[in-house]
C-alpha positions, 0 to 999 in steps of 0.5 A, spaced: 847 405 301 850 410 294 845 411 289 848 411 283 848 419 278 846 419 272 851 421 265 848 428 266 850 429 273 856 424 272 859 430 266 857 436 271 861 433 276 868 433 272 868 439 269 871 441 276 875 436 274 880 436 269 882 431 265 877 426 268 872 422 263 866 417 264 864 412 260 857 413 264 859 407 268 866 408 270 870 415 271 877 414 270 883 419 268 891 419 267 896 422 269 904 423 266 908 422 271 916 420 271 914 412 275 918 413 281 914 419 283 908 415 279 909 410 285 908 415 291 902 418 288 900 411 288 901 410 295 898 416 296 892 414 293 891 408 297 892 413 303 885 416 300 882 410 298 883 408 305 880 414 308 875 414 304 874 407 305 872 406 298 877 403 293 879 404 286 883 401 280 890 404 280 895 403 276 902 405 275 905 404 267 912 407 264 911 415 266 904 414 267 899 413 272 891 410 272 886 411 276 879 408 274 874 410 279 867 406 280 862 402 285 861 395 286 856 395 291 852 399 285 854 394 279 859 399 277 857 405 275 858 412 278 855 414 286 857 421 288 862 418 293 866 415 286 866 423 285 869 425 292 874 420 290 877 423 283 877 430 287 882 427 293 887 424 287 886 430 283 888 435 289 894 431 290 897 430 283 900 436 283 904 434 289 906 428 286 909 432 279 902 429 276 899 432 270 
């Protein structure tokens, strides 16, 4: 079973990631992007998710797209798998246009 990091391991984590931010209990981010394309980026966040097996919450709003990020099976807060999830979505971002 995940362990759970702590707030201090969760922010060393995202300074690779630009953009993300943690509440301590959730890592989330957004990103701009025209809805169309925001739908693609979706599906391919599923793919991800799916590869992963582990699944997040993903939304797609006019020019924008959610991702928040964090475990059940924990209670909700963060585990470093939560982080290997943002890492993927991020890499491909720039392919979808994301910013």
């Amino acid at each position: 079973m995940a362990e759970a990091v702590s707030q201090a391991q969760i922010e060393e984590r995202l300074k690779d990631l630009p953009g993300w931010s943690t509440d301590g209990r959730k890592i989330e981010r957004s990103y701009s992007i025209g809805h169309i394309p925001g739908a693609a980026f979706l599906v391919h966040i599923a793919a991800i998710q799916d590869d992963l097996g582990h699944h997040s919450d993903a939304t797609l709003g006019y020019r924008t797209v959610r991702v928040a990020i964090s475990s059940s099976d924990l209670g909700g807060y963060v585990a470093e798998h939560d982080v290997e999830l943002a890492r993927r979505i991020e890499a491909a971002a720039s392919g979808h246009g994301a910013t």
